[in-house]
C-alpha positions as CSV (number, residue, x, y, z in Angstrom):
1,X,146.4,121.6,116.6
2,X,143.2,123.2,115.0
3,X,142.0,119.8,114.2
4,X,142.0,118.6,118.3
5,X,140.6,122.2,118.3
6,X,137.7,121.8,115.8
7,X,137.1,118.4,117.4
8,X,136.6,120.0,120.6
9,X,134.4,122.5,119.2
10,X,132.0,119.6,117.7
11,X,132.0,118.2,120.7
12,X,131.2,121.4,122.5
13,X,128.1,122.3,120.3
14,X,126.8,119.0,120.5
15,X,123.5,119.3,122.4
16,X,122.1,116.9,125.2
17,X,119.1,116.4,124.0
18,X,117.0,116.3,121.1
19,X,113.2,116.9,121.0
20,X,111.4,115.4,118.2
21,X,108.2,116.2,117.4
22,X,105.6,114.4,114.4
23,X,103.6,116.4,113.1
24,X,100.4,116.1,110.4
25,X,97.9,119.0,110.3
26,X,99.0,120.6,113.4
27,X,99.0,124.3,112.5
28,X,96.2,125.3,115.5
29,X,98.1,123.9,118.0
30,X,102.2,124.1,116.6
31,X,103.1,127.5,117.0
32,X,102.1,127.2,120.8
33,X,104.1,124.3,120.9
34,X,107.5,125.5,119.2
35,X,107.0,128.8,121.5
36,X,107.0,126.6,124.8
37,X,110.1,124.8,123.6
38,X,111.8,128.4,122.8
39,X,110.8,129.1,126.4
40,X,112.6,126.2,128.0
41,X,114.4,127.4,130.9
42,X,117.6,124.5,131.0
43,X,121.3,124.9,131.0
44,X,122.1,122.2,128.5
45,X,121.8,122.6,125.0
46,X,119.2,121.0,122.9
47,X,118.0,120.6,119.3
48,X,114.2,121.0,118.1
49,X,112.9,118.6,115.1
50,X,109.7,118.5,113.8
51,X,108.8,115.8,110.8
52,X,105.8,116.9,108.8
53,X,104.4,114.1,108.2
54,X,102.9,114.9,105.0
55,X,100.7,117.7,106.5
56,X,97.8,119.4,104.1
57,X,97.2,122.1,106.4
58,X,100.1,124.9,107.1
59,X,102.8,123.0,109.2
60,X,105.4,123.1,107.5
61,X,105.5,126.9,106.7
62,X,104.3,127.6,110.1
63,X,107.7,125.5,111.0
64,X,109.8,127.2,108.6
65,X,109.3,130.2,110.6
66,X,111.2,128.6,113.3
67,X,114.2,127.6,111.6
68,X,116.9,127.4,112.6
69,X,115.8,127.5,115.9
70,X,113.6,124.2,114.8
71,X,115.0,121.4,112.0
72,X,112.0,120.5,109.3
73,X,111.8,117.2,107.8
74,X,109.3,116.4,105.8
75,X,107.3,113.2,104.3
76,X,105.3,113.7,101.4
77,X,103.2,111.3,102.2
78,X,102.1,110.3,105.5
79,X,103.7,107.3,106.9
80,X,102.3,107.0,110.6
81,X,103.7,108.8,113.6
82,X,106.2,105.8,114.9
83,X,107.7,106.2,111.3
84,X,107.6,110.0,111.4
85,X,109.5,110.0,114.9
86,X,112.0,107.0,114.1
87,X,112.8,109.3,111.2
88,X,113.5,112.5,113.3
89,X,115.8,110.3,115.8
90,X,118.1,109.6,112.5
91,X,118.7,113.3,112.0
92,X,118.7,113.7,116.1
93,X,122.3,114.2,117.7
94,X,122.0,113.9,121.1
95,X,122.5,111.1,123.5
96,X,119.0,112.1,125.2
97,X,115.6,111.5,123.0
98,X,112.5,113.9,124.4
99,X,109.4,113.4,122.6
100,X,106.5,115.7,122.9
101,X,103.3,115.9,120.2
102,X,102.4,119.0,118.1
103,X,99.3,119.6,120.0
104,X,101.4,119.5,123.7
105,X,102.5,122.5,125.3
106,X,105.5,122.0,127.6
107,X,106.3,123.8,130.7
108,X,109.4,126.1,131.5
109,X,111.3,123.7,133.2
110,X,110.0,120.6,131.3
111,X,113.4,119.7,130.0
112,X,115.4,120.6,133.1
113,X,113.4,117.9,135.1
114,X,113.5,115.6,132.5
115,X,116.9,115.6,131.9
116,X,117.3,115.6,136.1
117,X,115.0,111.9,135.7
118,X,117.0,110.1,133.0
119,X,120.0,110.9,135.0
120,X,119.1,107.9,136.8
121,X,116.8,106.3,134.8
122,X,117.1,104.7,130.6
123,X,113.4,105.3,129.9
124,X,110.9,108.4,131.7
125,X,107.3,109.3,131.4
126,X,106.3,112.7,132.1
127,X,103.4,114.0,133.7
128,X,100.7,115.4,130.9
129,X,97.3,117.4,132.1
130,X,95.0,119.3,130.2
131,X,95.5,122.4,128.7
132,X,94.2,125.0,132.2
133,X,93.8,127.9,129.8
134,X,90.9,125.9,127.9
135,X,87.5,125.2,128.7
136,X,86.2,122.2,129.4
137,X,83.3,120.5,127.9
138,X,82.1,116.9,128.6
139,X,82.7,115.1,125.4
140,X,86.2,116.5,124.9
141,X,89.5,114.9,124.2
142,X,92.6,115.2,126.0
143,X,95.1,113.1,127.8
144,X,96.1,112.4,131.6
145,X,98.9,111.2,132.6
146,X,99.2,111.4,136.3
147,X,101.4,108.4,137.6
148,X,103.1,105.6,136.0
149,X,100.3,103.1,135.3
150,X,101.6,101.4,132.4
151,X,100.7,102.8,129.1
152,X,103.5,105.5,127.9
153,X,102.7,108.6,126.2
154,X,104.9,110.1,123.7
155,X,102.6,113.6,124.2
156,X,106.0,113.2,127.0
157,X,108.3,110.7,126.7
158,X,112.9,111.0,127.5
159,X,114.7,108.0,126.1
160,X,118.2,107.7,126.2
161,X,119.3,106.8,122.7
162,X,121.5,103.1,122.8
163,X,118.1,102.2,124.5
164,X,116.3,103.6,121.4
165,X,118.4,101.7,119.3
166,X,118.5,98.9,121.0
167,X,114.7,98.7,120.8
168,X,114.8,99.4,117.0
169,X,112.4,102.5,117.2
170,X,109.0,102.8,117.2
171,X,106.3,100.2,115.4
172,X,103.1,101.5,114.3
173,X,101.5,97.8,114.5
174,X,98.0,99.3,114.2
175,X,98.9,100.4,110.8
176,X,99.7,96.9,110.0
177,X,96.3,95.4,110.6
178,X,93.7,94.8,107.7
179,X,89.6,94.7,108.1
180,X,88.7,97.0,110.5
181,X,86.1,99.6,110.3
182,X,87.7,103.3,110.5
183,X,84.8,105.2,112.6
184,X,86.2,108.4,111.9
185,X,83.1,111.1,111.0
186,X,84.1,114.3,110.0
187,X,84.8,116.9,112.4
188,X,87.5,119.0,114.5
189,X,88.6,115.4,115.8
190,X,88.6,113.1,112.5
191,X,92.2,113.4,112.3
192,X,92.6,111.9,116.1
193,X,89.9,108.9,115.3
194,X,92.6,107.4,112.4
195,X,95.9,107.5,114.4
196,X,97.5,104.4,115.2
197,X,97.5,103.8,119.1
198,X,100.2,101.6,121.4
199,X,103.3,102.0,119.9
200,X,104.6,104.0,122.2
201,X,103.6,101.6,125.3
202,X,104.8,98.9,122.9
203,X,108.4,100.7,122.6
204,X,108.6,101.3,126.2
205,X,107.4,97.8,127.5
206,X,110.0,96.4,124.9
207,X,113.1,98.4,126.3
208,X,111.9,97.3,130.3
209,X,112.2,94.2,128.8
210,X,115.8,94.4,127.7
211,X,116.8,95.4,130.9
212,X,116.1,99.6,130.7
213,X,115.3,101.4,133.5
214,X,112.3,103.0,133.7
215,X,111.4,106.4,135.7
216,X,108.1,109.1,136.4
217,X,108.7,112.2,136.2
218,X,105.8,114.3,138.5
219,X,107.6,118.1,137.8
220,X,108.7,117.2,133.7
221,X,104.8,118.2,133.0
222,X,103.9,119.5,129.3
223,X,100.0,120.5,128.7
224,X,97.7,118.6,126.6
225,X,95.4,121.0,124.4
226,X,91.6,120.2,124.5
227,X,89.8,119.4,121.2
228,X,85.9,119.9,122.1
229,X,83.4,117.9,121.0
230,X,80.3,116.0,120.8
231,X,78.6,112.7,121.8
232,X,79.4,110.9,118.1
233,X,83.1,112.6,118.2
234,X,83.8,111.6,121.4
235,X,82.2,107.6,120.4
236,X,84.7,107.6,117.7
237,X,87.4,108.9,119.9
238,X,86.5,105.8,122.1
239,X,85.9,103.1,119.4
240,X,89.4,104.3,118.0
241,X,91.3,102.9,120.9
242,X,89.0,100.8,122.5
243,X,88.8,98.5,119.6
244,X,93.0,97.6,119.2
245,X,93.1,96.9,123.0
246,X,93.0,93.7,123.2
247,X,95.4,92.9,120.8
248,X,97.9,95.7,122.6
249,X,97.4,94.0,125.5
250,X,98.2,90.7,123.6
251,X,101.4,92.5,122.7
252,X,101.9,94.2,126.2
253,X,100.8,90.8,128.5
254,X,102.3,93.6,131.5
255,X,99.0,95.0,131.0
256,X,97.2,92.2,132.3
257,X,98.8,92.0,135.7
258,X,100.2,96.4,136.5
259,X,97.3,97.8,134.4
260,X,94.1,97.3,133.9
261,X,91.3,96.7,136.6
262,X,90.9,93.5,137.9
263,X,93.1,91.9,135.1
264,X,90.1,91.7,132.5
265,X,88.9,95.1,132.5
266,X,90.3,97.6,131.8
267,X,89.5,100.0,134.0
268,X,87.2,100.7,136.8
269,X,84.7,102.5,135.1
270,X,84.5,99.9,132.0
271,X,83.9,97.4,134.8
272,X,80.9,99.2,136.4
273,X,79.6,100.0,132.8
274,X,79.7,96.1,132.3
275,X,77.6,95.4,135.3
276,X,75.2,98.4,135.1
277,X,75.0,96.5,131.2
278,X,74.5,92.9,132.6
279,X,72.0,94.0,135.5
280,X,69.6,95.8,133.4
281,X,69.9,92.6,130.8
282,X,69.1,90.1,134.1
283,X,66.2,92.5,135.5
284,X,64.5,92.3,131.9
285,X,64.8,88.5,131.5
286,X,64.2,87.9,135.1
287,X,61.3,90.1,135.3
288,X,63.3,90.9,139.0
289,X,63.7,95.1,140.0
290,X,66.4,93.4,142.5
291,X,69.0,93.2,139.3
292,X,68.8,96.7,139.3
293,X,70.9,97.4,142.2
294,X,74.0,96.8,139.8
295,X,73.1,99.8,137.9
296,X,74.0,102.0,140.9
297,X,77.5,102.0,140.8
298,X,77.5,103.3,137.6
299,X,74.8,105.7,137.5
300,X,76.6,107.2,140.8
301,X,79.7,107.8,138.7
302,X,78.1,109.5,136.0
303,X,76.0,112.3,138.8
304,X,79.4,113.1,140.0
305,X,81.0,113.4,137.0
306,X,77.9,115.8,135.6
307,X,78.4,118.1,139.0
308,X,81.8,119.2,137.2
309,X,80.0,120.6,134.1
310,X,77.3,122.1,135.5
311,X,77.3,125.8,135.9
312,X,76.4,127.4,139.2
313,X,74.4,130.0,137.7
314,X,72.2,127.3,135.6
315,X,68.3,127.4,137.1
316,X,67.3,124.1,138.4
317,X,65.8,123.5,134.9
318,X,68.9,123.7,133.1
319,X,70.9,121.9,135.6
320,X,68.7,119.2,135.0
321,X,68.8,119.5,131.6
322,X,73.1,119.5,131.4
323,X,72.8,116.7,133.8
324,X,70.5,114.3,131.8
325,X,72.7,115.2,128.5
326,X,75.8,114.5,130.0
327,X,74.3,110.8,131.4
328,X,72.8,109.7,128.0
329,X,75.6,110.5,126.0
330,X,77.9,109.4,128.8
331,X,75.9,106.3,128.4
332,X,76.2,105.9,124.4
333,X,80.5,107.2,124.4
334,X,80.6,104.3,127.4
335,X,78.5,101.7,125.1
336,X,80.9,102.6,122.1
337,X,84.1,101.4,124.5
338,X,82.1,98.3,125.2
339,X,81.3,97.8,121.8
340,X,85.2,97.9,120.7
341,X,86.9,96.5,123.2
342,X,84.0,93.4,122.4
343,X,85.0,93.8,118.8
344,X,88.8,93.8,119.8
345,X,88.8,91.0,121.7
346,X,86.8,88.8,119.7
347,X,89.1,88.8,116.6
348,X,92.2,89.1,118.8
349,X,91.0,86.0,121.1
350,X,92.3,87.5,124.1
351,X,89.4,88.9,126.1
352,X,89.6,92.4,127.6
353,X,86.7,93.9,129.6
């Protein structure tokens, strides 16, 4: 009899879901995060794990704190953050796997309307915006995720766990790869500029291939801190990814044909920076102002985009001013995609725009 009954209770305090979180340096952004979780307003029960992966900062006795609310495991060395996740989901013990990153900030009822999405679904993606407490500057870094265009985000990612296992975890391929140059200057951002990229969209795209079911999830929204920065931070932010693209999407052919803009570019705005690039190239060697009309696409972009940073209160002067800043360096961060997504594609051999 009090075995069945401490069966039962195992059962019992079994929780739903675990939320894994890796973790390297975090300690500006962590506390925020593990507060958020501690805030979540959801009936089921759920688990917390964070793996340090082989932070030099405070993270781990910023974590401790948290115990036993939060599980610490801890690399001491780092080992990239598919490894650092895959290691969390060993210790996990729910049947639900919710990934969030250390510098995420998840609403109330994030888990509640996650969990309400898998119910129907093997695999979601949750919305992600910017942090709305910070300010925004034009050469900062943060992530969108608005709709379910194809790349996943692990910032807020639900995956039930036979289709976790099934995948064989995550795969930091990026980490794998030999020759590159590492433009990663020193800064509030350096860390960013070395992480691998894709794995997550690689895991994902692997799992709707085995036959998973996957969901968006508009109302599971977590918030994204803001990093700020300048022009050269936010040029290695963009050579970072920008140069692995092509082989992702060699990896990820879906890419091709649900994602990117046109099929060879990849978005809309790295296509109008490619013809603003090629008519200025054909009106110099052509001697012919008429090439020039393909600059205006572009250019047009960029004066909307500068309205958003301009303060109201700025004389005409300094409106100017902000606005001619934000199109030259604009201009180089946009030349730094072209440049790695050039680089990418020539030693991947599979061309992406």
């Amino acid at each position: 009899m009090n075995g069945i009954a401490g069966a039962r209770n195992e059962v019992d305090t079994r929780p739903t879901v675990s939320v894994i979180i890796a973790a390297r340096d975090s300690a500006p952004t962590l506390k925020r995060t593990l507060e958020a979780l501690r805030g979540q307003q959801v009936d089921e029960a759920f688990e917390v794990i964070v793996v340090d992966d082989g932070s030099r900062d405070q993270t781990p006795a910023l974590v401790a704190e948290y115990e036993p609310f939060v599980k610490l495991i801890r690399n001491d060395r780092s080992q990239g953050a598919g490894a650092a996740r895959n290691r969390g989901v060993r210790a996990a013990r729910a049947p639900v796997l919710a990934f969030t990153d250390s510098d995420c900030f998840p609403t109330p009822e994030w888990l509640a309307h996650g969990l309400e999405a898998i119910s129907n679904a093997d695999l979601v993606q949750g919305a992600v915006r910017p942090d709305p407490l910070a300010t925004r500057t034009p050469f900062d870094r943060t992530l969108y995720v608005e709709d379910h265009r194809g790349f996943y985000q692990t910032a807020n990612l639900l995956v039930r766990r036979e289709v976790f296992d099934a995948v064989g975890g995550f795969k930091d391929w990026t980490l794998e790869r030999t020759g590159w140059w590492r433009f990663s200057p020193e800064g509030p951002r350096r860390l960013a500029s070395q992480r691998p990229i894709g794995e997550d969209t690689l895991f994902a795209w692997t799992a709707c291939r085995q036959g998973a079911r996957s969901a968006f999830a508009a109302d599971a929204l977590v918030y994204h801190a803001v990093v700020p920065g300048g022009v050269r931070d936010a040029m290695a932010d963009r050579w970072h990814w920008s140069r692995d693209m092509a082989a992702l999407a060699e990896l990820v052919p879906e890419l091709r044909d649900g994602t990117f803009y046109r099929r060879w570019f990849f978005a809309d705005w790295t296509a109008q920076f490619d013809l603003a690039v090629a008519a200025l190239a054909a009106a110099v060697i052509m001697r012919r102002r008429l090439w020039l009309l393909g600059v205006f696409p572009y250019f047009s972009r960029l004066r909307r985009e500068a309205t958003l940073y301009i303060d109201g209160r700025d004389s005409r002067l300094s409106a100017a001013r902000r606005a001619a800043a934000h199109l030259l360096g604009s201009s180089a961060v946009d030349a730094a995609t072209l440049a790695g997504l050039l680089a990418g594609s020539i030693s991947s051999r599979y061309l992406v725009l």
